[in-house]
KOLNULUM-384755 format. One line per 10 residues: their letters; for each residue x, y, z of C-alpha. Coordinates in nm, 4 decimals. Example, Ala and Ser with C-alpha at 12.3 -4.5 7.8 and 13.67 -1.06 7.14 Angstrom:
as) 1.2300:-0.4500:0.7800  1.3670:-0.1060:0.7140
***
This chain:
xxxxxxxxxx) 2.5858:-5.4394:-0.5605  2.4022:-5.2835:-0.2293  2.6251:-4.9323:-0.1688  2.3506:-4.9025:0.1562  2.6065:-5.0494:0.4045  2.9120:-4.8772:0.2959  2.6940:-4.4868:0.2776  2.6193:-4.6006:0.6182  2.9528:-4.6260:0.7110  3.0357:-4.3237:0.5648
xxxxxxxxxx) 2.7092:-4.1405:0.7563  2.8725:-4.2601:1.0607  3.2143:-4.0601:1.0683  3.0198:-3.7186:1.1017  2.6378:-3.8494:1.1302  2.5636:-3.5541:0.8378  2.3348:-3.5884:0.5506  2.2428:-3.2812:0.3186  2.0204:-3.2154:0.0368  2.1248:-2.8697:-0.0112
xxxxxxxxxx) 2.4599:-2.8122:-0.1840  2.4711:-2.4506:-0.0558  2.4610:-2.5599:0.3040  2.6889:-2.8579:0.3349  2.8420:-2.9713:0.6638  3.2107:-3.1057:0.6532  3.1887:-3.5198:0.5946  2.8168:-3.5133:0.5377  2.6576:-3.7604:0.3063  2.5151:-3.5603:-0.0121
xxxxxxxxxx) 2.1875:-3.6541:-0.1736  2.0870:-3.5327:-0.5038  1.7651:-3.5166:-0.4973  1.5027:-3.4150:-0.7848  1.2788:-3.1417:-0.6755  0.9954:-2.9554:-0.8818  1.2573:-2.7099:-1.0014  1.6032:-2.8098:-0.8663  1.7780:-3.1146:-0.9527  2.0770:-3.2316:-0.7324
xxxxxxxxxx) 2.2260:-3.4189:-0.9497  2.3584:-3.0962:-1.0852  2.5531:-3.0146:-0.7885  2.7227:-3.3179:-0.6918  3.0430:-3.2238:-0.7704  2.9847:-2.8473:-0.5806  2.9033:-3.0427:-0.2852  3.2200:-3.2620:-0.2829  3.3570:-2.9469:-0.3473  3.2553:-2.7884:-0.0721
xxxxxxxxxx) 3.3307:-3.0883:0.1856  3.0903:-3.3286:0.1625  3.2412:-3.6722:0.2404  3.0924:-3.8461:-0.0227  2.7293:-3.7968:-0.2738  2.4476:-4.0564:-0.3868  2.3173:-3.9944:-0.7091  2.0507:-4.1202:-0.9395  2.1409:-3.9246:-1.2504  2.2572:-4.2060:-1.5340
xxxxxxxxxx) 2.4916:-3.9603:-1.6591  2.7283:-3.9316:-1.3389  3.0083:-4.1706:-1.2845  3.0767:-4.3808:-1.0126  3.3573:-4.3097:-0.7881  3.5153:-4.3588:-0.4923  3.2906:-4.0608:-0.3534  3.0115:-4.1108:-0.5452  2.7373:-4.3986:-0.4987  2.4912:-4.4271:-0.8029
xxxxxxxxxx) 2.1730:-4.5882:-0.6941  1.8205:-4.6160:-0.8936  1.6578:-4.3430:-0.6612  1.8251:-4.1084:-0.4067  1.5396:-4.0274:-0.2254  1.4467:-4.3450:-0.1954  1.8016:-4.4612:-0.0970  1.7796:-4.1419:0.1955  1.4755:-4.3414:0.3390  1.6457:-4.6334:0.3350
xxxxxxxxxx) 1.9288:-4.5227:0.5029  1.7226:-4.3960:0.7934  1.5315:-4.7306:0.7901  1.8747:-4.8669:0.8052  2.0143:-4.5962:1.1124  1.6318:-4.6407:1.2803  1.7009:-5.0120:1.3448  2.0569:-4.9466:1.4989  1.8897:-4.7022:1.7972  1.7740:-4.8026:2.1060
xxxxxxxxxx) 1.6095:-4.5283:2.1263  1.1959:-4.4487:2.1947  1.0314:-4.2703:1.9430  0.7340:-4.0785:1.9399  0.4949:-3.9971:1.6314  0.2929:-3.6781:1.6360  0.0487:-3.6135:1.2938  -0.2418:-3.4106:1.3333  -0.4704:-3.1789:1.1116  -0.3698:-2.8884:1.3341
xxxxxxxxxx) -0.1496:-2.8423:1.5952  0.1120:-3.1252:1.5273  0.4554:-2.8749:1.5439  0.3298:-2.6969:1.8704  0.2474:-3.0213:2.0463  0.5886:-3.1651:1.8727  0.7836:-2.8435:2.0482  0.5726:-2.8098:2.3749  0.6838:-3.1860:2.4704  1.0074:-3.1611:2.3513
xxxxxxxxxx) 1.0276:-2.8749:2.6108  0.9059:-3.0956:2.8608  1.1087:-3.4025:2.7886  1.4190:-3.2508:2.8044  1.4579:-3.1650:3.1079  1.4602:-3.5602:3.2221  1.5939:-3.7278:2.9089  1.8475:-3.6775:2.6036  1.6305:-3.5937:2.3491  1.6048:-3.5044:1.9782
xxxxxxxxxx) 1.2444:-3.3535:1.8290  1.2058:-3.2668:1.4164  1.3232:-2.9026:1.3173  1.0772:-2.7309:1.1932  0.8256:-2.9169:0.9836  1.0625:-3.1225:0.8480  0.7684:-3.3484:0.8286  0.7235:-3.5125:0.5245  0.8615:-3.8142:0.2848  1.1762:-3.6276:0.3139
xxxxxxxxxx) 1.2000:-3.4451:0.6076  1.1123:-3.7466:0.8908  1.4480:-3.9498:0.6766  1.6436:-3.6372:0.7809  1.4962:-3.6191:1.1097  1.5188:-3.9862:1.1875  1.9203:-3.9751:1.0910  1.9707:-3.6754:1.3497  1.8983:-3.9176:1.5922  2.2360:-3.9893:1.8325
xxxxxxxxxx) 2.3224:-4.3815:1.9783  2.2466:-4.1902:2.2873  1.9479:-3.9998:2.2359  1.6580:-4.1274:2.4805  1.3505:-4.0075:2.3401  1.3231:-3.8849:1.9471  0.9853:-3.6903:1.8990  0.9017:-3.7385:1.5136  0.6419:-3.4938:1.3273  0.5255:-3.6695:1.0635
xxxxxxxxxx) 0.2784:-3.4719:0.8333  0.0617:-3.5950:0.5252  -0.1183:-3.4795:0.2149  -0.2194:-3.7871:0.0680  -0.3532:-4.1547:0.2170  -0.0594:-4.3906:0.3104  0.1847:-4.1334:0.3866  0.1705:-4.1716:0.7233  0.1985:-4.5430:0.7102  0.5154:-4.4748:0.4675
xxxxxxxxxx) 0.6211:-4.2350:0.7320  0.5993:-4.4638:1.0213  0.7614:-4.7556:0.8254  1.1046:-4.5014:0.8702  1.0421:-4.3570:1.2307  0.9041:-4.7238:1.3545  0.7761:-4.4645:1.6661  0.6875:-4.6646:1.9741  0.4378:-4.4081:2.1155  0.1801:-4.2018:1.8957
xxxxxxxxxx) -0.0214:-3.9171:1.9521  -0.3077:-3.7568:1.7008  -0.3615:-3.4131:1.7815  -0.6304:-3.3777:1.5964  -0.8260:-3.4386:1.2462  -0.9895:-3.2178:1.0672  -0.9939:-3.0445:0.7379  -0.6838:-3.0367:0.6332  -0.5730:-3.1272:0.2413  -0.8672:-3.2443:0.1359
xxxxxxxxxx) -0.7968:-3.1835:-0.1970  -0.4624:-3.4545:-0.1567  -0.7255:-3.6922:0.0719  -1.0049:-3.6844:-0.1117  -1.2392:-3.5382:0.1548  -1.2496:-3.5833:0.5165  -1.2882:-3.9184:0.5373  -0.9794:-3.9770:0.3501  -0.8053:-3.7381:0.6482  -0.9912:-3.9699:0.8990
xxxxxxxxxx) -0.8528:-4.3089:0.7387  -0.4706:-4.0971:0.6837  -0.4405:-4.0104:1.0125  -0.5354:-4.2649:1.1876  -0.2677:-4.4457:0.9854  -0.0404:-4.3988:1.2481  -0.3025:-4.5505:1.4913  -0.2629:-4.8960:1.3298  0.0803:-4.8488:1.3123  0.0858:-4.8365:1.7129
xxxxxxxxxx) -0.1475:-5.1126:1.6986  0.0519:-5.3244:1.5070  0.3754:-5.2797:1.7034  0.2099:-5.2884:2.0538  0.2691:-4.9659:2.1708  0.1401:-4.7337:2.3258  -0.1023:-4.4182:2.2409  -0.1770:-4.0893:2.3931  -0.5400:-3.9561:2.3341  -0.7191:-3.6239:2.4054
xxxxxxxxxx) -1.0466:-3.8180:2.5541  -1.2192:-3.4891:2.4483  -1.1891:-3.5689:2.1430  -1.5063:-3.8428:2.0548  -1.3664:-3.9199:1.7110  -1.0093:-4.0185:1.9000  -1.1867:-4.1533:2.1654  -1.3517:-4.4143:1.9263  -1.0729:-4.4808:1.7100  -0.8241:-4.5637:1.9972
xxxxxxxxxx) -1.0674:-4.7570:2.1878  -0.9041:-5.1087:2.1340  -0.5622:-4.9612:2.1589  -0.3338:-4.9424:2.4690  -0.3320:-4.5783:2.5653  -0.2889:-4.3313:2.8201  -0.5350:-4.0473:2.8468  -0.5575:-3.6791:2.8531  -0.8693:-3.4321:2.8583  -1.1346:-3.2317:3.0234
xxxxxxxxxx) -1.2846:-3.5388:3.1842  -1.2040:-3.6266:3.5398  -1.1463:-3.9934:3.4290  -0.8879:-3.9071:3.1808  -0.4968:-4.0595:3.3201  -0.4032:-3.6301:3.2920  -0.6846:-3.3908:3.3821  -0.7220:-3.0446:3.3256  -0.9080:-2.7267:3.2282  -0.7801:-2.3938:3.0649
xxxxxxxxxx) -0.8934:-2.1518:3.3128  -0.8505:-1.7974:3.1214  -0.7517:-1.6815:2.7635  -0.6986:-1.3196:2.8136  -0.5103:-1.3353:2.6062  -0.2559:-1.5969:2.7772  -0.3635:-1.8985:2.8667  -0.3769:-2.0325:3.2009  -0.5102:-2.3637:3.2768  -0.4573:-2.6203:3.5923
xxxxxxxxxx) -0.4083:-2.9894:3.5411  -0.3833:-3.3017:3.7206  -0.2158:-3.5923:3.7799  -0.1987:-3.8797:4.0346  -0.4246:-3.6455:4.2802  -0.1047:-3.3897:4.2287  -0.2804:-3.0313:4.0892  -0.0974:-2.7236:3.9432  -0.1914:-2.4039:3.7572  -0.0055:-2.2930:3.4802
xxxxxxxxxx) 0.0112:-1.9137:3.3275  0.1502:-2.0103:2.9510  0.2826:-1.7296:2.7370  0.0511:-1.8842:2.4735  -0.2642:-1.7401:2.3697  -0.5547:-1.9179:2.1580  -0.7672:-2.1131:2.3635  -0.7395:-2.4022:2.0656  -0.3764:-2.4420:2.2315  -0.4804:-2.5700:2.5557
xxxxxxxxxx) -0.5078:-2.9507:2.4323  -0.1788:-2.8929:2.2880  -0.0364:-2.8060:2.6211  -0.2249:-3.0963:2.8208  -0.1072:-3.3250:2.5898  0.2844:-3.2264:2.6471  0.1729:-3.2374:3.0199  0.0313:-3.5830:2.9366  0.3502:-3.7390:2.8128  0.5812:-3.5565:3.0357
xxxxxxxxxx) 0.3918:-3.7344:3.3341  0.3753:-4.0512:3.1135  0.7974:-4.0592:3.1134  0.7997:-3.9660:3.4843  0.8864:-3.6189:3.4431  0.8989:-3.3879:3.7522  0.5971:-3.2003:3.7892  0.7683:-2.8710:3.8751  0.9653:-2.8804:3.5669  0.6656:-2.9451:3.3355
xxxxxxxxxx) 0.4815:-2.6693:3.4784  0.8174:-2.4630:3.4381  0.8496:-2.6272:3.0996  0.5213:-2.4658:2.9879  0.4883:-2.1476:3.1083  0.8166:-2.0652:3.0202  0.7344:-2.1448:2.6206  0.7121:-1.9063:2.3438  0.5549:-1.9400:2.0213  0.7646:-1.9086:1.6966
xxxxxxxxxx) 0.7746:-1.8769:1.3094  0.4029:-1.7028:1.3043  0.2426:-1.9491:1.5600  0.0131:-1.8019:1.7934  0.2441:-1.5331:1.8577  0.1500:-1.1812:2.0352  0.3587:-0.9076:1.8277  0.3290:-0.5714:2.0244  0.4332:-0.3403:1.6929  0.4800:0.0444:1.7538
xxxxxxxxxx) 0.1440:0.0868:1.6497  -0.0869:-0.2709:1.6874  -0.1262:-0.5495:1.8892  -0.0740:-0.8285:1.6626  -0.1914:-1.1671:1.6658  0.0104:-1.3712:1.4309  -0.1032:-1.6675:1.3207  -0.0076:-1.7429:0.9345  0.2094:-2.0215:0.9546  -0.0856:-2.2086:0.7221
xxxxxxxxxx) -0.4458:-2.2597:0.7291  -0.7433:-2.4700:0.7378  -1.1520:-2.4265:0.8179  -1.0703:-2.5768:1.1479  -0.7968:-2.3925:1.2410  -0.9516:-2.0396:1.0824  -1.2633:-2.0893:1.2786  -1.0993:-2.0943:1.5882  -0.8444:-1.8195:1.5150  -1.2029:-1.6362:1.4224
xxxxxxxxxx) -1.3664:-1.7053:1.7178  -1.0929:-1.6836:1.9717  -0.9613:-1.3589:1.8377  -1.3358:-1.2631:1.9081  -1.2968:-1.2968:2.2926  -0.9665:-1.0938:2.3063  -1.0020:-0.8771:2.1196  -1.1201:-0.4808:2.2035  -1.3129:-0.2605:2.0200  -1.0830:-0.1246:1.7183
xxxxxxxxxx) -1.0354:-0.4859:1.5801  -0.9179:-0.5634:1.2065  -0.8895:-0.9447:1.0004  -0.6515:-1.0148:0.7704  -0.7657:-1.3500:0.6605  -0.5942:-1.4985:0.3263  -0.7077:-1.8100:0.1355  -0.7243:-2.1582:0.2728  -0.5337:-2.3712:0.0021  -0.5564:-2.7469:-0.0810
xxxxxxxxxx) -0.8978:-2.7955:-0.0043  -1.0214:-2.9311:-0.3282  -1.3741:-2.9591:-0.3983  -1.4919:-2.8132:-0.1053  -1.2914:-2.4934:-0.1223  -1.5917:-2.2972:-0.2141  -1.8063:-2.3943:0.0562  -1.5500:-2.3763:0.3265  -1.4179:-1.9937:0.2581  -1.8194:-1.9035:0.2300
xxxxxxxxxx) -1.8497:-2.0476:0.5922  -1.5531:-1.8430:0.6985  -1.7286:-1.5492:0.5062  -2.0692:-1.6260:0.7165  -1.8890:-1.6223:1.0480  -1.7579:-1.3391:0.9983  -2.0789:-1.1972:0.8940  -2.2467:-1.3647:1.2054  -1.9715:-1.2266:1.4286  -2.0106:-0.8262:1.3114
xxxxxxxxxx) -1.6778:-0.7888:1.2535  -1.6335:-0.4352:1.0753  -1.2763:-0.4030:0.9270  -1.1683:-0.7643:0.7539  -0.9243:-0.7439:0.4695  -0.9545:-1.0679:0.2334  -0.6174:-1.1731:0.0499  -0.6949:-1.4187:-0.2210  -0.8708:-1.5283:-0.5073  -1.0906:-1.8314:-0.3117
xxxxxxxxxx) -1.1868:-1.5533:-0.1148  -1.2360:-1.3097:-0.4088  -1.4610:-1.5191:-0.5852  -1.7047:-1.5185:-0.3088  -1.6953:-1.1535:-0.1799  -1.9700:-0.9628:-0.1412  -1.8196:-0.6741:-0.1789  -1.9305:-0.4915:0.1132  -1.8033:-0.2991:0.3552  -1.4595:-0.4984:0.3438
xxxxxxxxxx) -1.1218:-0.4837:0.1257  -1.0245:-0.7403:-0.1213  -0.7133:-0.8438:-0.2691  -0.5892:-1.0681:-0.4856  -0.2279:-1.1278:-0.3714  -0.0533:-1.0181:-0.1056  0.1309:-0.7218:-0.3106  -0.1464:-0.5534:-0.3170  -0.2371:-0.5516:0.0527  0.0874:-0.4403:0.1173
xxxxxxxxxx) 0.0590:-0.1330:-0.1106  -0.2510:-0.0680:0.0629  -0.1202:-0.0625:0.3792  0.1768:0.1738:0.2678  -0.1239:0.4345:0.2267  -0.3832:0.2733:0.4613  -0.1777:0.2789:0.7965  -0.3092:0.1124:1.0681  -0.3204:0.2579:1.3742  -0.4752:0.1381:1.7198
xxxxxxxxxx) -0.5628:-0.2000:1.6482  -0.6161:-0.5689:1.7550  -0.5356:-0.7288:1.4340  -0.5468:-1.1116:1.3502  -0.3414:-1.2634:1.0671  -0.4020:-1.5664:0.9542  -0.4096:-1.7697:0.6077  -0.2167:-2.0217:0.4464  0.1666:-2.0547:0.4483  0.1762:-2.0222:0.0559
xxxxxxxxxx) -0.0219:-1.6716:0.1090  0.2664:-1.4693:0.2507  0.0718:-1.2757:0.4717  0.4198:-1.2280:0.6903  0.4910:-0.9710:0.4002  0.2339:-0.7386:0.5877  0.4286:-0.7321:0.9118  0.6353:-0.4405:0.8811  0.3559:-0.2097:0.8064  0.1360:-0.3781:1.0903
***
């Protein structure tokens, strides 16, 4: 027997799912799922327990009950149910994937939307085979416009992905190299991302493209799109005017012109903010409120964010990591920052084969760019240290008791490395 329509009826008296037994909603729809560690099958019963309305379980040894559905696979029976809820909406949905980039852009037009339309936008980076289920069933009969993240590690996620959001609109920030351990290189990122491309193609909708961007440029070409960029011919003009360490930029639309002072900084952010200028013009947004929209946005959660400590200026940017995105950090941080500068760079992970090469380009740039006082966290880095001037740690534990002797005073400091690095331990001696 198919329990799908009768969980759906039970999602619909509180519109609550949960995977997490220690953070159940009253009436929400439990899902055991199997992690790498955690199995939810073990806490079915704690999550009826603790008011969940009813569970779905694939564990062989649970009974069936009147409050528990048994199905082959509960994750898969979570995506099904959002395939299921998806199809019910009315509601336009937008896809956002990107090598870097993706939850800024995701935030910065939800920021923008909202102040026309009832909206909904992922939490987080609940991005994944799990997280866009969860974020597509947050979605309300009345929301307008649902802004999806959908991230990937592997080819023909993002196709999977799309299958459950069924997005109308798509938008690639992006694609560089990112996973390419999970891809297989960067073509396999190329032929991932543009997944969601095909997807739009498919469906007839509708894309929005950074014209800057040749590689996007060429793979949109035959696709219904409207266009953002530095080129005058692009549907949204504009040009980031200073990065000091805010940016500022002005943009254009329909021979209207504005400038914006953002409480951003990085100039790799300014095609994230065009592109939320983009599709707030796109949906007929006010052009006040977008440029209210984006100067009034502040970075969270270690993105881009400008952390005035009691002793250093700090440049956080360790939310994760890739060449792309630590190259510009690099070079950016370059520009701002004054003379008493110090790196903390940590390892770039999932890059596979061409881990090597990438951290020794990172090492060379830094070389190239004189910088004096870099700390390395990591064993990619490790392996390829010179072991000059520069400190050198393994893990993060042992920068930290560094800094509890080494105190830094005085400086411009960038932070940045991959999520799985920790390098937010380091904060409260910064």
């Amino acid at each position: 027997m198919d329990v799908l329509p009768e969980i759906y009826k039970r999602f619909l008296q509180s519109g609550k799912v949960s995977i997490d037994s220690r953070k159940i909603e009253k009436g929400a729809v439990f899902f055991a799922l199997k992690g790498e560690n955690v199995d939810g099958n073990r806490f079915v019963h704690q999550a009826l327990e603790a008011g969940a309305a009813c569970a779905v379980s694939d564990d062989p040894a649970i009974e069936a009950h009147t409050d528990i559905y048994k199905v082959n696979d509960s994750l898969q029976c979570l995506q099904n149910l959002a395939i299921w809820h998806r199809k019910q909406l009315q509601t336009q949905v937008i896809g956002i994937t990107g090598s870097n980039g993706k939850t800024t852009t995701k935030e910065l037009i939800a920021r923008v939307l909202e102040q026309k339309f009832r909206i909904t936008a992922t939490q987080g980076n609940l991005n994944n085979h799990i997280g866009v289920p969860l974020s597509v069933l947050q979605i309300k009969a009345d929301t307008e416009i649902a802004i999806i993240e959908m991230g990937a590690n592997h080819q023909g996620e993002i196709a999977a992905l799309s299958r459950i959001a069924m997005p109308h609109f798509g938008l690639i920030t992006n694609i560089g190299k990112a996973h390419l351990e999970g891809f297989g290189g960067l073509q396999g990122v190329i032929n991932a991302k543009s997944e969601l491309y095909a997807y739009i193609d498919d469906h007839e909708g509708m894309l929005f493209v950074n014209t800057a961007n040749p590689l996007l440029e060429t793979l949109s070409a035959n696709i219904k799109r409207f266009t953002y960029g530095e080129q005058q011919q692009a549907d949204v003009y504009g040009e980031l005017v200073a990065a000091d360490p805010y940016l500022a930029f002005v943009w254009e639309f329909e021979n209207k012109q504005s400038m914006v002072q953002t409480k951003l900084v990085g100039n790799y952010n300014f095609e994230n903010l065009l592109a939320a200028a983009a599709v707030g013009s796109y949906f007929g947004v006010d052009k006040t409120a977008i440029d209210k929209s984006l100067a009034n946005y502040q970075p969270t959660n270690n993105r881009s964010q400008i952390i005035d400590s009691k002793h250093n200026k700090i440049l956080m940017d360790a939310y994760n990591a890739n060449p792309v995105s630590m190259q510009a950090a690099i070079r950016n941080f370059d520009q701002i920052c004054g003379q008493r500068s110090m790196l903390i760079l940590a390892d770039m992970l999932e890059l596979g084969s061409e881990s090597d090469y990438e951290h020794a380009e990172i090492l060379k740039l830094l070389i190239d760019l004189e910088f004096k006082k870099v700390i390395l966290v990591g064993p990619l880095f490790g392996k390829l240290y010179a072991g000059n001037d520069w400190q050198h740690f393994n893990h993060v534990d042992e920068a930290v008791a560094y800094f509890k002797k080494e105190q830094a005073r005085g400086y411009d400091i960038l932070v940045k490395g991959s999520r799985g690095m920790q390098l937010e331990k380091l904060l409260p001696l910064l």
